[in-house]
C-alpha positions as CSV (number, residue, x, y, z in Angstrom):
1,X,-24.5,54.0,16.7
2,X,-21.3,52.0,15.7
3,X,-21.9,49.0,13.2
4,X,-21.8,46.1,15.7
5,X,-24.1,47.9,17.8
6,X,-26.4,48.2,15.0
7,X,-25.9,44.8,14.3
8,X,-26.9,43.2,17.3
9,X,-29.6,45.6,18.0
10,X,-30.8,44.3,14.5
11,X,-30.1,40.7,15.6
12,X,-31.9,40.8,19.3
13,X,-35.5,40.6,17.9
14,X,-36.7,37.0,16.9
15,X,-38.8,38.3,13.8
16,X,-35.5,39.8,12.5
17,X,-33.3,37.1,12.9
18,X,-36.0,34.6,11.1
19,X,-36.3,36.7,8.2
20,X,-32.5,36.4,8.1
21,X,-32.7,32.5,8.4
22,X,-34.8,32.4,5.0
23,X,-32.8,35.0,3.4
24,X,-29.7,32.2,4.0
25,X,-31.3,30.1,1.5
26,X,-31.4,33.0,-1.4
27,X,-32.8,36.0,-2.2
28,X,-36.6,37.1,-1.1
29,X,-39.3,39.0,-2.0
30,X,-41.0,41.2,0.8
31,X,-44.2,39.1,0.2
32,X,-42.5,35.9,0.4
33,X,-40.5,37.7,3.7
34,X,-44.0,37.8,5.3
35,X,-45.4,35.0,4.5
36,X,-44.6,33.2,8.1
37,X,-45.4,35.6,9.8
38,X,-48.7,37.5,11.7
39,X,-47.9,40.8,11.0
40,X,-49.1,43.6,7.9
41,X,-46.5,44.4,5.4
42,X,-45.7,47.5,6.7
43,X,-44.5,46.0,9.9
44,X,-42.3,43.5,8.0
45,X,-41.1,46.6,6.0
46,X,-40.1,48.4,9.4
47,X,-38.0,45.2,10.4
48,X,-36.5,45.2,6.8
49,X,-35.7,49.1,7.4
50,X,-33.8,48.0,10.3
51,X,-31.6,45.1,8.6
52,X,-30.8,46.8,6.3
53,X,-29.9,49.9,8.6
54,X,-27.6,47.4,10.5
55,X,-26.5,46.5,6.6
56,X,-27.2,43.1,6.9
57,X,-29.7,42.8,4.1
58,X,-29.4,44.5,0.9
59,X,-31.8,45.4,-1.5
60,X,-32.3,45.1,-4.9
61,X,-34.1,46.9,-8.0
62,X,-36.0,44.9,-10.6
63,X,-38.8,46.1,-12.3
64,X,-41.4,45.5,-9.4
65,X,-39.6,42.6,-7.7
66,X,-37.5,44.4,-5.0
67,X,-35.6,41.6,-3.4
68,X,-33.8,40.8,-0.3
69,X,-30.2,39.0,0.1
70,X,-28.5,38.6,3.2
71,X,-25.4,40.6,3.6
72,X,-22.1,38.1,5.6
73,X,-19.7,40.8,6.7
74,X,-21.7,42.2,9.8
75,X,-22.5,38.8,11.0
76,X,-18.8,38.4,10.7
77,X,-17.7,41.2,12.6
78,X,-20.2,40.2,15.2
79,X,-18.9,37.0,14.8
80,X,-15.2,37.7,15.3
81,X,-16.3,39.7,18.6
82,X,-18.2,37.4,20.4
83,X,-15.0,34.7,19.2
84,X,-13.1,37.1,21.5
85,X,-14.9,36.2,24.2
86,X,-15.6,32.7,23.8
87,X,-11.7,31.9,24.0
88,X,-11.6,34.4,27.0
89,X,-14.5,32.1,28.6
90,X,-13.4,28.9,27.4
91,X,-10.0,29.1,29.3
92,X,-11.5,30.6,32.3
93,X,-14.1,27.5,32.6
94,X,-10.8,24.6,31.6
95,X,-9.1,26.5,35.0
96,X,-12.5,25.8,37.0
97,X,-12.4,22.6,35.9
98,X,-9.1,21.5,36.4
99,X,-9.2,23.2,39.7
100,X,-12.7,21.2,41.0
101,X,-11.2,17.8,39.9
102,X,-8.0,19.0,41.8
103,X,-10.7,19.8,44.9
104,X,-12.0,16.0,44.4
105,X,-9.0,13.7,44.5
106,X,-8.2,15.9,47.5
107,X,-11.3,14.8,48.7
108,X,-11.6,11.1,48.4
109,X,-8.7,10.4,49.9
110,X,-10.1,12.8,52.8
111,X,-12.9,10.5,52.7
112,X,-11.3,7.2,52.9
113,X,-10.4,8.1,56.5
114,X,-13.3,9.1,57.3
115,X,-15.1,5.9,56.2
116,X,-12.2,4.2,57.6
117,X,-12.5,5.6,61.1
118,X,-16.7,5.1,61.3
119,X,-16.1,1.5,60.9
120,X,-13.5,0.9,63.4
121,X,-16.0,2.9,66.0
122,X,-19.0,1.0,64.9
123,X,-20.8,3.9,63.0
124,X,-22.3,3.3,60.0
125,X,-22.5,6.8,59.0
């Protein structure tokens, strides 16, 4: 599996993406990692397995503290994807928008007549 695969795969589960939200703040130990959460250490371990499979946690060796630190290049290659995308979008939805406010000043005056015409008739509607 590519990296930004990985990466998202990594990202799509709310557990992992919380453990990266306190990682943002510094470094972590796997007990402090669990803390928040209801689940044994082994099941955060398997989550931290899988950031750090996607490479976007590292970990380090000292002594008996192993700690945890977020890693910023995948999250900016995942980044710089979806930025693809979001300019693509973007213009797309300026042309809708152009185009419906194009679609109500034809309207109105449209409208007008209408309105115009029901009065001269009598009908209120």
């Amino acid at each position: 599996m590519d990296r930004l695969s990985l990466t998202f795969s990594a990202l799509a589960d709310p557990t992992r993406r919380a453990i990266l939200a306190r990682l943002s703040s510094g470094p972590a130990s796997v007990n402090e990692l669990a803390a928040p959460f209801r689940m044994s250490l082994p099941a955060v371990s398997k989550h931290l397995k899988v950031l750090e499979r996607a490479q976007l946690i590292a970990r380090g060796k000292e002594a008996q503290w192993r700690p945890c630190a977020i890693k910023a290049e995948p999250l900016k290659e995942a980044t710089d994807w979806m930025e693809q995308y979001r300019q693509f979008w973007e213009a797309r939805f300026d042309r809708l928008e152009e185009y419906l406010k194009e679609l109500q000043m034809q309207e109105k005056p449209a409208a007008k007549k209408v309105a115009s015409k029901r009065r001269k008739h009598g009908n209120s509607k």
